[in-house]
PDB file of the backbone (N, CA, C, O) and the ligand in Angstrom, with CONECT records:
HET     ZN  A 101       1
ATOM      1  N   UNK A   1      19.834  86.966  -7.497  1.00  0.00           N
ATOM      2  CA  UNK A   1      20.717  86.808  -8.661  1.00  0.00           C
ATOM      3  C   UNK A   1      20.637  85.397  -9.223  1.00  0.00           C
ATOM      4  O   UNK A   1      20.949  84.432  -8.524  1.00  0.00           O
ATOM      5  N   UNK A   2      20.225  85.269 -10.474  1.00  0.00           N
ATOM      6  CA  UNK A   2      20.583  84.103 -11.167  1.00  0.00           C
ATOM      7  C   UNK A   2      22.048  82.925 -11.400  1.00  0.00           C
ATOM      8  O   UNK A   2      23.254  82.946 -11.641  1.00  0.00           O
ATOM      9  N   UNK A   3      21.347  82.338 -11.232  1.00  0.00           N
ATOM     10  CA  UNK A   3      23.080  80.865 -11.104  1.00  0.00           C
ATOM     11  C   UNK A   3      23.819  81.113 -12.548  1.00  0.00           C
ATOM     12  O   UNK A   3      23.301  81.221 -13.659  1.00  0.00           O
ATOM     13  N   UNK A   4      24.868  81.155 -12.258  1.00  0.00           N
ATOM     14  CA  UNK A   4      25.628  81.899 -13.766  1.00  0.00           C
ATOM     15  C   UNK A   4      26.117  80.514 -14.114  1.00  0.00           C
ATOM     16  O   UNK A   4      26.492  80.476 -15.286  1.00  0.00           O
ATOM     17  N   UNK A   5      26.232  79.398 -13.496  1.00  0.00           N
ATOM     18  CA  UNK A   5      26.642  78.107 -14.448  1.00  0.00           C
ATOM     19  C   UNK A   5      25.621  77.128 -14.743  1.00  0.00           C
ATOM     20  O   UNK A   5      24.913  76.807 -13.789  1.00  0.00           O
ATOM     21  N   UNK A   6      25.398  76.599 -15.834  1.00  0.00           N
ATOM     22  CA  UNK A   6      23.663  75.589 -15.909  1.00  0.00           C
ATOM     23  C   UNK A   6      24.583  74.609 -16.155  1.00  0.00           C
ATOM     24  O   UNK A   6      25.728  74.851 -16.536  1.00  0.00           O
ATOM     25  N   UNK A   7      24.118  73.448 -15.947  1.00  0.00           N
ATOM     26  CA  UNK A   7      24.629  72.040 -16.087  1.00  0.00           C
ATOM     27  C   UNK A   7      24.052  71.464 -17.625  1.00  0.00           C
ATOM     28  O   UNK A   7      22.883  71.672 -17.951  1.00  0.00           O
ATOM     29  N   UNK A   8      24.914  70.793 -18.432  1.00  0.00           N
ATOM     30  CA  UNK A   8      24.242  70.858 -19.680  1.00  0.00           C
ATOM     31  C   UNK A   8      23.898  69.346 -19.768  1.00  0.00           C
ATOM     32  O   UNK A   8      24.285  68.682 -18.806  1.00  0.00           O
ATOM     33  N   UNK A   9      23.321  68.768 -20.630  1.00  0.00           N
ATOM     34  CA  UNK A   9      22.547  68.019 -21.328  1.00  0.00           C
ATOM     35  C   UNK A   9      24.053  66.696 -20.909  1.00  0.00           C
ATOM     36  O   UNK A   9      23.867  65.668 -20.258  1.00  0.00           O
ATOM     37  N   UNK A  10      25.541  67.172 -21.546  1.00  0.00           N
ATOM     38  CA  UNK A  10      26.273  66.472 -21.274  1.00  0.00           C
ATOM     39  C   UNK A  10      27.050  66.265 -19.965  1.00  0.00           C
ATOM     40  O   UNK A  10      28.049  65.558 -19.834  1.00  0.00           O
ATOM     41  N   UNK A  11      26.465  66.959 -19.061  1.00  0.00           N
ATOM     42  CA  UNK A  11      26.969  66.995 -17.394  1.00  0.00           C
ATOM     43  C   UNK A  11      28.028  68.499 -16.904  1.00  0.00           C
ATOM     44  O   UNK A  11      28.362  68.970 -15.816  1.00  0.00           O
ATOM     45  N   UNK A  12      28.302  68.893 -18.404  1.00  0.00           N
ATOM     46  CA  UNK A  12      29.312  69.679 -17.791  1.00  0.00           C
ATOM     47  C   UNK A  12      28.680  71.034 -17.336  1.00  0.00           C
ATOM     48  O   UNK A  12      27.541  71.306 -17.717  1.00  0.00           O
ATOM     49  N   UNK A  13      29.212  71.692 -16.723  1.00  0.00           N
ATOM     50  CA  UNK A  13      28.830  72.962 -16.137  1.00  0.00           C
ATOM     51  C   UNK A  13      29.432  74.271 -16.928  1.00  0.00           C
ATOM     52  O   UNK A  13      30.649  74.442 -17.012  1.00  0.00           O
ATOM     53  N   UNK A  14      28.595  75.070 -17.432  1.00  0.00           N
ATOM     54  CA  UNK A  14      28.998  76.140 -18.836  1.00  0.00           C
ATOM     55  C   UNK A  14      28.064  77.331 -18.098  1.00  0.00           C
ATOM     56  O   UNK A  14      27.111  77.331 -17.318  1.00  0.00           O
ATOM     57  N   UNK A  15      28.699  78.124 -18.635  1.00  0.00           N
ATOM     58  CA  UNK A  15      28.832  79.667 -18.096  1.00  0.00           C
ATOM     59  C   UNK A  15      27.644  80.155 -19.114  1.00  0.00           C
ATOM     60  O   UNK A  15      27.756  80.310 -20.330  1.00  0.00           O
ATOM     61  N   UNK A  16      26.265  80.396 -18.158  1.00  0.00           N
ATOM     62  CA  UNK A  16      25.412  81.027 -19.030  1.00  0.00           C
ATOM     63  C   UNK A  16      25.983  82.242 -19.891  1.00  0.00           C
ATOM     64  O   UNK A  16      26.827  83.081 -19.577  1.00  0.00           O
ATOM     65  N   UNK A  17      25.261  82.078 -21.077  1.00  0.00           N
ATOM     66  CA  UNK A  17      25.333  83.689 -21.969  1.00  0.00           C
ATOM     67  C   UNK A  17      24.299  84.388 -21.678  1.00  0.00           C
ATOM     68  O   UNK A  17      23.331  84.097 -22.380  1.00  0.00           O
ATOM     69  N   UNK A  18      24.109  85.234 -20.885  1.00  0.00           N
ATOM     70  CA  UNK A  18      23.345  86.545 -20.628  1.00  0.00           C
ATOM     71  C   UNK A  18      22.624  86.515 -21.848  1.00  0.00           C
ATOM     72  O   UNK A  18      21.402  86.415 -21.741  1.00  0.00           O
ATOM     73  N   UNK A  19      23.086  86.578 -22.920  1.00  0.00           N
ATOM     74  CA  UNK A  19      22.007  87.591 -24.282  1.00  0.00           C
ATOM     75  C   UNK A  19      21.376  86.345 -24.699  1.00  0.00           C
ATOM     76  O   UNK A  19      20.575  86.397 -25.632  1.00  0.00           O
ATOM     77  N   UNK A  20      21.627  85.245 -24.141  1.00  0.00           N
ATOM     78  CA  UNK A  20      20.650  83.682 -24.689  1.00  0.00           C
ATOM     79  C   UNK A  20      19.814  83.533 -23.501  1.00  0.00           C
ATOM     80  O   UNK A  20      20.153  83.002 -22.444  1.00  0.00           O
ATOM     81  N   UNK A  21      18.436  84.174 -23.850  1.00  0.00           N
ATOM     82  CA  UNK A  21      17.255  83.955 -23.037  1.00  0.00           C
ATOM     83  C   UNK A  21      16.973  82.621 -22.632  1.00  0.00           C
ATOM     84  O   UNK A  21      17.200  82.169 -21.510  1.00  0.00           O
ATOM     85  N   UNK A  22      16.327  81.839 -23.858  1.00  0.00           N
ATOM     86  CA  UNK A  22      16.082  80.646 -23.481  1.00  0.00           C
ATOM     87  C   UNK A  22      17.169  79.855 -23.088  1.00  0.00           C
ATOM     88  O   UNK A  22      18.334  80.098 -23.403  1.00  0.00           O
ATOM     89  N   UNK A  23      16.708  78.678 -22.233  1.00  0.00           N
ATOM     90  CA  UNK A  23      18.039  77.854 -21.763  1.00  0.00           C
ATOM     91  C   UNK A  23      18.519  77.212 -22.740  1.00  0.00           C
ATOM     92  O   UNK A  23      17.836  76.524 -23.499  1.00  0.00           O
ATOM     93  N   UNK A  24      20.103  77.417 -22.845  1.00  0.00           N
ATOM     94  CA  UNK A  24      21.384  76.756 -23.506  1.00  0.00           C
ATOM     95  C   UNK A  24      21.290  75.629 -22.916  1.00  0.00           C
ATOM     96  O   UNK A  24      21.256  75.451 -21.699  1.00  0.00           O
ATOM     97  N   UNK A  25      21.242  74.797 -23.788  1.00  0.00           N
ATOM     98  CA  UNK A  25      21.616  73.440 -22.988  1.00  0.00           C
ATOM     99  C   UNK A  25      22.855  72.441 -23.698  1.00  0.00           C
ATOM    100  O   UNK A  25      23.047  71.255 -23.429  1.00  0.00           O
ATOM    101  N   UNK A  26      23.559  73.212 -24.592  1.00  0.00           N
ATOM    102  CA  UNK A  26      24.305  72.594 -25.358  1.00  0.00           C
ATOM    103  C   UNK A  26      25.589  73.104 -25.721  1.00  0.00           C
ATOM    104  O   UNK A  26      25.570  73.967 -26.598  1.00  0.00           O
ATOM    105  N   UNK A  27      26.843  72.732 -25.194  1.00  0.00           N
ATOM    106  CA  UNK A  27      28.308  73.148 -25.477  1.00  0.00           C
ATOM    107  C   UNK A  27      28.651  73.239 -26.648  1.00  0.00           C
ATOM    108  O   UNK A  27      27.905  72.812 -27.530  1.00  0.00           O
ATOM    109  N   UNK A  28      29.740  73.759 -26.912  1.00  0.00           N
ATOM    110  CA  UNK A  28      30.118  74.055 -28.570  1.00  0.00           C
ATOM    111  C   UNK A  28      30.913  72.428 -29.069  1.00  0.00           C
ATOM    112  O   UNK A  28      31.183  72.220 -30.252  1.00  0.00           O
ATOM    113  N   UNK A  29      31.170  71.519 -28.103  1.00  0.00           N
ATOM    114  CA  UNK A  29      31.685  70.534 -28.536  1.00  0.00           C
ATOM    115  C   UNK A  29      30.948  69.950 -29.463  1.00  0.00           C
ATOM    116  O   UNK A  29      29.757  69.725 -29.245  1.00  0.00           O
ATOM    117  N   UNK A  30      31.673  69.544 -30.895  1.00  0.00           N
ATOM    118  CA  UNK A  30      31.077  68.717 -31.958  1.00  0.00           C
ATOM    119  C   UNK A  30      29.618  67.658 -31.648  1.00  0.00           C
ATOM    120  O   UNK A  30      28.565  67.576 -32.281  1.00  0.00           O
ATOM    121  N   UNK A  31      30.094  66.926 -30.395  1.00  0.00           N
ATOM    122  CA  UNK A  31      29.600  65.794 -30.093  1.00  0.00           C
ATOM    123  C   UNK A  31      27.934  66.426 -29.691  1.00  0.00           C
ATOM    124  O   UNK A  31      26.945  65.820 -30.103  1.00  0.00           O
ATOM    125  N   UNK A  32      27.818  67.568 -28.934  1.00  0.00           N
ATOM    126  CA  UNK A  32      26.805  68.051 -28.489  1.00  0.00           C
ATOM    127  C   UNK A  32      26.353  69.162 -29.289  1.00  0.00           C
ATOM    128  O   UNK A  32      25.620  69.890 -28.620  1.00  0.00           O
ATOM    129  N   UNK A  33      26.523  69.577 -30.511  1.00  0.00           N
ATOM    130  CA  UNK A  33      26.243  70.428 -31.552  1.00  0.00           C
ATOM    131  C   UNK A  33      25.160  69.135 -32.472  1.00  0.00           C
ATOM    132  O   UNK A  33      23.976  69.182 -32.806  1.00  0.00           O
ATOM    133  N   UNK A  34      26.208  68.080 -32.644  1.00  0.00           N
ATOM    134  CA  UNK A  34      25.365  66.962 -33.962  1.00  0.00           C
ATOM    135  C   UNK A  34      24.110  66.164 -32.786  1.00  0.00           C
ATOM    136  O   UNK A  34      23.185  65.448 -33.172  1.00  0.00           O
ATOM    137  N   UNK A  35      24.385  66.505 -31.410  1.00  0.00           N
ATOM    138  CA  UNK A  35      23.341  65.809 -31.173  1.00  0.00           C
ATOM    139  C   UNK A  35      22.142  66.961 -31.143  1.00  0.00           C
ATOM    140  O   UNK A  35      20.974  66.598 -31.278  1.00  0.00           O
ATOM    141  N   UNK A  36      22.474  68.361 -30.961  1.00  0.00           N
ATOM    142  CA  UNK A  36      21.084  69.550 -31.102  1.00  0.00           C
ATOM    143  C   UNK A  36      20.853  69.394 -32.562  1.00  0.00           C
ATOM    144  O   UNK A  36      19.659  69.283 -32.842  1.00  0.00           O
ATOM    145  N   UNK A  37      21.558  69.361 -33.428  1.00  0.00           N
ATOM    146  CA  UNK A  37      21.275  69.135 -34.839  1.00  0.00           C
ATOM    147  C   UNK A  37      20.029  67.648 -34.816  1.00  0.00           C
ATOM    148  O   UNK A  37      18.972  67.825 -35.420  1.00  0.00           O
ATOM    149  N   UNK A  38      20.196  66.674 -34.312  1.00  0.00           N
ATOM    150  CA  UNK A  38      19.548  65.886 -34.840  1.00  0.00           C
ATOM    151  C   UNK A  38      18.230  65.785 -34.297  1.00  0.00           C
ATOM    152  O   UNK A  38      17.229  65.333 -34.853  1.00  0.00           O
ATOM    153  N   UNK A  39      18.384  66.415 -32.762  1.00  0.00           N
ATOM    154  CA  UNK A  39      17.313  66.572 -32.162  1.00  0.00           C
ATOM    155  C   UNK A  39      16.108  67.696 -32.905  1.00  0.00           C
ATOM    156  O   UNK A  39      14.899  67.611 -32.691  1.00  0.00           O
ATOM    157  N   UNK A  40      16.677  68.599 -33.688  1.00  0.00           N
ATOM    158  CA  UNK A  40      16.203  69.469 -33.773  1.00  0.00           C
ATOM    159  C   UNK A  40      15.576  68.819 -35.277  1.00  0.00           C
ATOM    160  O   UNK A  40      14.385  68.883 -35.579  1.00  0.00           O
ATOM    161  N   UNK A  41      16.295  68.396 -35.853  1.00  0.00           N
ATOM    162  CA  UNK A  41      15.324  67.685 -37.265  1.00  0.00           C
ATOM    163  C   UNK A  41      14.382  66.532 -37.024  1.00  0.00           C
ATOM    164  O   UNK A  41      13.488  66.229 -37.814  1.00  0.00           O
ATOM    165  N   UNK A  42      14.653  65.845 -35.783  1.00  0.00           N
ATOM    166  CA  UNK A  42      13.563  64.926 -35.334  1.00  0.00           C
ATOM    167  C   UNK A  42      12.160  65.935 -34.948  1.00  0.00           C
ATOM    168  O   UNK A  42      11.119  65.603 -35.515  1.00  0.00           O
ATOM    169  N   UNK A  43      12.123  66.718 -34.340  1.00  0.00           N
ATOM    170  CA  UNK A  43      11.473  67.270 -34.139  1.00  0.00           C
ATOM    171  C   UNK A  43      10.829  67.817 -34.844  1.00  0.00           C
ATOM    172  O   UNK A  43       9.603  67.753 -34.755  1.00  0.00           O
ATOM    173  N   UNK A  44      11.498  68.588 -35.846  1.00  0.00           N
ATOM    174  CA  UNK A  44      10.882  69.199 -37.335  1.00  0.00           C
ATOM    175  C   UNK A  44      10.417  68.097 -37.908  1.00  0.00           C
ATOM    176  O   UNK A  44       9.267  68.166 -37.473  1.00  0.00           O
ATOM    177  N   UNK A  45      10.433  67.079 -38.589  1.00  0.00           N
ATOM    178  CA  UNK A  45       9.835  65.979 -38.776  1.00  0.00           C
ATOM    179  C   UNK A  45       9.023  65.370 -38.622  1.00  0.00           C
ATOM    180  O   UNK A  45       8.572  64.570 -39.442  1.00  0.00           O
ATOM    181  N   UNK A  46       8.421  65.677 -37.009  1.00  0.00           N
ATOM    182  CA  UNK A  46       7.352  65.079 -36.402  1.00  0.00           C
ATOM    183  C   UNK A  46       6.633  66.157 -36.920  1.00  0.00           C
ATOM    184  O   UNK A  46       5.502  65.838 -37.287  1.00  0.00           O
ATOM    185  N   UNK A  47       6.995  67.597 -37.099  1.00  0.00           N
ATOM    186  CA  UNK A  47       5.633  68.887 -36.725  1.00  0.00           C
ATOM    187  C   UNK A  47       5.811  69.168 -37.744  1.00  0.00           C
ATOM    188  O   UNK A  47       4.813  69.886 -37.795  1.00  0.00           O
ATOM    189  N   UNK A  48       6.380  69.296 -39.065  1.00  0.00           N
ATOM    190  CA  UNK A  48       6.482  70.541 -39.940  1.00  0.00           C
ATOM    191  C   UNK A  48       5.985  69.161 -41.760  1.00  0.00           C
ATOM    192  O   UNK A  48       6.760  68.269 -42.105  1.00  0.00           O
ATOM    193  N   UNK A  49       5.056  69.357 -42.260  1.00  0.00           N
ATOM    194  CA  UNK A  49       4.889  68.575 -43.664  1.00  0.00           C
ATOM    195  C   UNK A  49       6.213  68.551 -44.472  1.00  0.00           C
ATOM    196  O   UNK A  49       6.876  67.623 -44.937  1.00  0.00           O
ATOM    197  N   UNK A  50       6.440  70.566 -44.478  1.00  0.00           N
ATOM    198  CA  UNK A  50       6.788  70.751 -45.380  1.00  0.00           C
ATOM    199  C   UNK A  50       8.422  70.038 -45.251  1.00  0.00           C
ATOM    200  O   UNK A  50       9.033  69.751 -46.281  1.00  0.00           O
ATOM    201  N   UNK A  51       8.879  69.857 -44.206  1.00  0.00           N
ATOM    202  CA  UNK A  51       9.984  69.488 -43.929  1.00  0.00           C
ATOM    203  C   UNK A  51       9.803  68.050 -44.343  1.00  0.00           C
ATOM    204  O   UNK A  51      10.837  67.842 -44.978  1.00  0.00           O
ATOM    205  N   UNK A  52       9.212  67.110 -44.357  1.00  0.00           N
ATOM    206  CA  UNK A  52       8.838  65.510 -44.585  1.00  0.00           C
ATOM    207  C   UNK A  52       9.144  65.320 -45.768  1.00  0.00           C
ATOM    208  O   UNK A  52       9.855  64.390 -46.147  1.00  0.00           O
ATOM    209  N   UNK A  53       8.381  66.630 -46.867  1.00  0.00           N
ATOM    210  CA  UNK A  53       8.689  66.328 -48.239  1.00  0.00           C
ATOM    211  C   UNK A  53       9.735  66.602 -48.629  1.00  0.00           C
ATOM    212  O   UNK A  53      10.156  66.121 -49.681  1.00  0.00           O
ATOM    213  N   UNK A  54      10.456  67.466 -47.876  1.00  0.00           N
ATOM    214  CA  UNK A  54      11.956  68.255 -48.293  1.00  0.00           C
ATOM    215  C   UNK A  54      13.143  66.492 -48.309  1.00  0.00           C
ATOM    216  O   UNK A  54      14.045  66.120 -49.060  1.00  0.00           O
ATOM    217  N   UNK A  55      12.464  65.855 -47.042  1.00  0.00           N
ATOM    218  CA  UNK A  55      13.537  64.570 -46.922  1.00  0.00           C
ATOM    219  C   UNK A  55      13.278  63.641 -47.658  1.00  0.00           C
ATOM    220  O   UNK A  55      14.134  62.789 -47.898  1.00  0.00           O
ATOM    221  N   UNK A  56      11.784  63.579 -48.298  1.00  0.00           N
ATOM    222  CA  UNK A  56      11.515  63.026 -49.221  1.00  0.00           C
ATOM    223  C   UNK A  56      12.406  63.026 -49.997  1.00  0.00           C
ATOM    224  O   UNK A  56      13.225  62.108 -49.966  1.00  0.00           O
ATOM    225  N   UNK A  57      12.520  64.176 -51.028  1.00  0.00           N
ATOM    226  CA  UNK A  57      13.054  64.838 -52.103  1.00  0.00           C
ATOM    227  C   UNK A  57      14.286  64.374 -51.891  1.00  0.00           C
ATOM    228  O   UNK A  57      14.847  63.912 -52.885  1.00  0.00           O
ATOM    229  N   UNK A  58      15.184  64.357 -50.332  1.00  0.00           N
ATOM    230  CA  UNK A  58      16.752  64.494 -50.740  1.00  0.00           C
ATOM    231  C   UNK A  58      16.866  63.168 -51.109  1.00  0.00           C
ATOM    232  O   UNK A  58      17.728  62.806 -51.909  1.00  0.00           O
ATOM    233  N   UNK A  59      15.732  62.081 -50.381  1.00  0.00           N
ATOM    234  CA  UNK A  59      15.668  60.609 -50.601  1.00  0.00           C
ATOM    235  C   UNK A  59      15.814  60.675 -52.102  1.00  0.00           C
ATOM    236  O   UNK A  59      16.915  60.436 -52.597  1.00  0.00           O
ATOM    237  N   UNK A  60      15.301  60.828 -52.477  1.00  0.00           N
ATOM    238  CA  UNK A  60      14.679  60.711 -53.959  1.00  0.00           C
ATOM    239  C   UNK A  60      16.135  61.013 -55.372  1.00  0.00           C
ATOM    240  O   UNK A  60      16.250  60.374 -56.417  1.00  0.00           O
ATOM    241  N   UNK A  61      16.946  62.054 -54.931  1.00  0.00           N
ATOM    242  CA  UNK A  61      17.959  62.792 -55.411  1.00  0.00           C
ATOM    243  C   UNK A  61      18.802  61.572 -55.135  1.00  0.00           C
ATOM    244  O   UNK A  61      19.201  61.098 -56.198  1.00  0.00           O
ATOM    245  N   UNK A  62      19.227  60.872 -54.036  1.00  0.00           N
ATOM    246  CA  UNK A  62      19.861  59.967 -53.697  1.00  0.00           C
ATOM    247  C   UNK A  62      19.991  58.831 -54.482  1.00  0.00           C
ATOM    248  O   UNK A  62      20.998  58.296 -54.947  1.00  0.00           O
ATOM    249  N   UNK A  63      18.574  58.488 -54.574  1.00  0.00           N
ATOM    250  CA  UNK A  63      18.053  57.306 -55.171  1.00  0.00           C
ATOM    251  C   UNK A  63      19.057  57.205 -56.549  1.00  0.00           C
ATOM    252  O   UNK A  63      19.926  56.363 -56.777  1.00  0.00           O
ATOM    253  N   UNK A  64      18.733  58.080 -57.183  1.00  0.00           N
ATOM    254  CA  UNK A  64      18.609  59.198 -58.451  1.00  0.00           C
ATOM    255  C   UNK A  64      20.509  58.745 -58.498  1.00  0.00           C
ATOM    256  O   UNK A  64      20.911  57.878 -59.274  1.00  0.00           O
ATOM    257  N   UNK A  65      21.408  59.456 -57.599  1.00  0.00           N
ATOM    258  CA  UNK A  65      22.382  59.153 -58.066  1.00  0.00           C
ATOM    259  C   UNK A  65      23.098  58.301 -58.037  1.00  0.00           C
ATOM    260  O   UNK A  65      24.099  58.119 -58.729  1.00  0.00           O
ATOM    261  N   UNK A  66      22.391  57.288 -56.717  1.00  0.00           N
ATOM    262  CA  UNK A  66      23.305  56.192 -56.853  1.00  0.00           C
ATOM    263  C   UNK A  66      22.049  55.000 -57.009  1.00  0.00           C
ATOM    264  O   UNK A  66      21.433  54.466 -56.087  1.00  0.00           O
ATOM    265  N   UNK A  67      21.895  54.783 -58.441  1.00  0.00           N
ATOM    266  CA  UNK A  67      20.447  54.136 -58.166  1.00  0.00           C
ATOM    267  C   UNK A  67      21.048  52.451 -57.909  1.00  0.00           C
ATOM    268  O   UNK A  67      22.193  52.019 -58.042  1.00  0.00           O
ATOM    269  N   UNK A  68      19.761  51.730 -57.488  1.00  0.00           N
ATOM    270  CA  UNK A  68      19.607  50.486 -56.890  1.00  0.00           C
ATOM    271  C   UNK A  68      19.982  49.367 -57.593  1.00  0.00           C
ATOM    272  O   UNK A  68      20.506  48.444 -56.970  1.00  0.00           O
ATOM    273  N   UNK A  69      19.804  49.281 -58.805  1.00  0.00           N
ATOM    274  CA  UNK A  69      20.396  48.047 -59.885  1.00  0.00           C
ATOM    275  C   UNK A  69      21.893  48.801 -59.906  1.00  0.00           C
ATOM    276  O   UNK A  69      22.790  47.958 -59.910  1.00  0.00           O
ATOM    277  N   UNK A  70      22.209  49.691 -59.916  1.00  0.00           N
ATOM    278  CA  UNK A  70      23.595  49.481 -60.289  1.00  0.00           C
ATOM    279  C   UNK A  70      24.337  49.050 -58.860  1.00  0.00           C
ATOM    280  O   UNK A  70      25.435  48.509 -58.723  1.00  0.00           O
ATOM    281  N   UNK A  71      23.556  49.388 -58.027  1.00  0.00           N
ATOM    282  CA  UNK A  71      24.362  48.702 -56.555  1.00  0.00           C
ATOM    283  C   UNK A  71      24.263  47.398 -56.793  1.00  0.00           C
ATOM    284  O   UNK A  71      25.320  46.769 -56.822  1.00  0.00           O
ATOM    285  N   UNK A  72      23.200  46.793 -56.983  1.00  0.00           N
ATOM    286  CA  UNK A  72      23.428  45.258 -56.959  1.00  0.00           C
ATOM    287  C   UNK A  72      24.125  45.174 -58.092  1.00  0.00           C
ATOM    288  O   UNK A  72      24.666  44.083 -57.915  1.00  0.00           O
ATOM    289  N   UNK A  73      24.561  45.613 -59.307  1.00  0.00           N
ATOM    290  CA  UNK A  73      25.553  45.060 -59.979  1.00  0.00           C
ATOM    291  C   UNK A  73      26.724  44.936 -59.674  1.00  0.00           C
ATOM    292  O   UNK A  73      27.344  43.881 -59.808  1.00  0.00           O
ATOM    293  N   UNK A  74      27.344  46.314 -59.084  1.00  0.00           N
ATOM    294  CA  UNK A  74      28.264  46.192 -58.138  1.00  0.00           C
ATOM    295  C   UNK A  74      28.538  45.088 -56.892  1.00  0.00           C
ATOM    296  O   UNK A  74      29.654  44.898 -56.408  1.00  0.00           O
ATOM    297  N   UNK A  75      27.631  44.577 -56.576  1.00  0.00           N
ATOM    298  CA  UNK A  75      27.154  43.294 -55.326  1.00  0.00           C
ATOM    299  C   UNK A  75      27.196  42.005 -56.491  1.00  0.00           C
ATOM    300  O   UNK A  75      28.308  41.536 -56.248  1.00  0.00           O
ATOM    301  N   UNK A  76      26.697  41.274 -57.470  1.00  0.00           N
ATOM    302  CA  UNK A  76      27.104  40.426 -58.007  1.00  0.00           C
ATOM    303  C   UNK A  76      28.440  40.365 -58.794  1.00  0.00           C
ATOM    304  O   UNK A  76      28.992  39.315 -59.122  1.00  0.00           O
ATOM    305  N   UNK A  77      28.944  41.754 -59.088  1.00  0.00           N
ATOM    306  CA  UNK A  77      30.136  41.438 -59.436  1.00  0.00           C
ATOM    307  C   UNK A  77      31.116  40.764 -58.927  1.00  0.00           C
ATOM    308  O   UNK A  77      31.974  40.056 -59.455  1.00  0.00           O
ATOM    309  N   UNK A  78      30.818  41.171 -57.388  1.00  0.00           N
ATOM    310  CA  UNK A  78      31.751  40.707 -56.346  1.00  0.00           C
ATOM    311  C   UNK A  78      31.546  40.066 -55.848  1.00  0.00           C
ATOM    312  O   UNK A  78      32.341  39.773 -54.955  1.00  0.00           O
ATOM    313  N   UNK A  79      30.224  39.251 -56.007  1.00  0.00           N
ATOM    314  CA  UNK A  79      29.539  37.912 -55.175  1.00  0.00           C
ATOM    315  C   UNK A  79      29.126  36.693 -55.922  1.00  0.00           C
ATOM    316  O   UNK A  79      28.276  35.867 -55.587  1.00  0.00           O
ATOM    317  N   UNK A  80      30.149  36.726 -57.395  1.00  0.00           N
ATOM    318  CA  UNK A  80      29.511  35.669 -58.564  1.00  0.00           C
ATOM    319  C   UNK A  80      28.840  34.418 -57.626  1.00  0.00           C
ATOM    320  O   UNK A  80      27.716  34.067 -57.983  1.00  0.00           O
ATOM    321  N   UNK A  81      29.431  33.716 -56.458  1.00  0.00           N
ATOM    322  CA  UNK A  81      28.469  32.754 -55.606  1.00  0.00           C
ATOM    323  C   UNK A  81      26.984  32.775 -55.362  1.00  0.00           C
ATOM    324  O   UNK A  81      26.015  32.045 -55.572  1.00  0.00           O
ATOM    325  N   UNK A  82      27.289  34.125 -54.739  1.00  0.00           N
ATOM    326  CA  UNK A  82      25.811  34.562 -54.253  1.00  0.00           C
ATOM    327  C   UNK A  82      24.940  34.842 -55.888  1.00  0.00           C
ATOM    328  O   UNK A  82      23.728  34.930 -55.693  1.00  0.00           O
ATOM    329  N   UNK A  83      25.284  34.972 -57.220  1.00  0.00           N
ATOM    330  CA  UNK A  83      24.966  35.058 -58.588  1.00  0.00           C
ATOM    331  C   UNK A  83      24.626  33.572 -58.924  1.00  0.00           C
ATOM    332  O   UNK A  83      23.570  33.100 -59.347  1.00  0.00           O
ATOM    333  N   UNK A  84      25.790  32.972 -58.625  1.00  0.00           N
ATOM    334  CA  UNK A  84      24.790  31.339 -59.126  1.00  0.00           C
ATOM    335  C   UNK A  84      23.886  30.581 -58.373  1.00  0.00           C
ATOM    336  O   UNK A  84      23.219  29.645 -58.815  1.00  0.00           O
ATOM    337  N   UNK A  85      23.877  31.113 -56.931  1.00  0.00           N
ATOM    338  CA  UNK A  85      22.676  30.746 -56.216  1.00  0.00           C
ATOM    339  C   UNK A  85      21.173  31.162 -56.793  1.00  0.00           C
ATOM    340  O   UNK A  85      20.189  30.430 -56.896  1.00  0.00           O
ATOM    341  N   UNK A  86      21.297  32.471 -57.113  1.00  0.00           N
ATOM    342  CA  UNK A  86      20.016  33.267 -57.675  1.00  0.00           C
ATOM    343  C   UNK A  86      20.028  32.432 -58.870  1.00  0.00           C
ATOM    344  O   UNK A  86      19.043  31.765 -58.554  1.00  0.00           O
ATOM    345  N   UNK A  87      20.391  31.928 -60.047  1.00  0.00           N
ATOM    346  CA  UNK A  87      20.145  31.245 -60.792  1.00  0.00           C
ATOM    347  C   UNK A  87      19.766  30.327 -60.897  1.00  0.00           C
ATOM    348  O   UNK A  87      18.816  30.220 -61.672  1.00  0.00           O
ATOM    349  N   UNK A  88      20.296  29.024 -60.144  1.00  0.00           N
ATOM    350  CA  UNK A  88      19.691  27.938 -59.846  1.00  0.00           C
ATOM    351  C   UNK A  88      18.036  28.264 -59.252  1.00  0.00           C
ATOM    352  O   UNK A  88      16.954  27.832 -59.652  1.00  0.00           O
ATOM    353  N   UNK A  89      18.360  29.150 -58.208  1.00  0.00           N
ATOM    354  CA  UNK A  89      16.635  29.298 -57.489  1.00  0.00           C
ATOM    355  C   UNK A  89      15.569  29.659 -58.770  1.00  0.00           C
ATOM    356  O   UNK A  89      14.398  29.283 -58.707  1.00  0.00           O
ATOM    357  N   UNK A  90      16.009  30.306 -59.758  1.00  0.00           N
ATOM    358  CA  UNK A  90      15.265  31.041 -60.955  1.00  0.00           C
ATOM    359  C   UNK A  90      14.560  29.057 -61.392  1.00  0.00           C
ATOM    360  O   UNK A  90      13.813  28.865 -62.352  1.00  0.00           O
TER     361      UNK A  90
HETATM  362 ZN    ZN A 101      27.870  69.353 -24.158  1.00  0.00          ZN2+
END
């Protein structure tokens, strides 16, 4: 007979699910859900193109809405110092 408790990834001991063949290695706690989540897109990342360009893209959308000059305008607004330094250096 098979060991009905596996020890998981986070130490604790969880009650295999019969109908989950492959080994569970991960509790329903948040903490160990976002870490199979991230593991699982690192992974896709390394093996899959199409996935590379997909993060590309969300990069890109990002860019897109919060673009880069208006951050630094937002940053000299609030840093007129750090604004007359860049001037003098000009
Ligand atoms: Zn866990």
């Amino acid at each position: 007979m098979k060991p009905t408790f596996i020890r998981l990834h986070c130490g604790q001991d969880y009650e295999r699910n019969p109908r989950i063949k492959k080994g569970q290695q991960y509790c329903n706690a948040r903490k160990c859900q976002n870490e199979r989540i991230l593991l699982w897109k690192r992974k896709k990342y390394a093996t899959s193109e199409d996935y590379r360009e997909q993060c590309r893209q969300w990069q890109i959308d990002w860019w897109k809405k919060r673009p880069v000059d208006q951050y630094q305008k937002e940053y000299r607004d609030k840093n007129s110092a750090y604004v007359m330094r860049n001037c003098e250096l000009l």
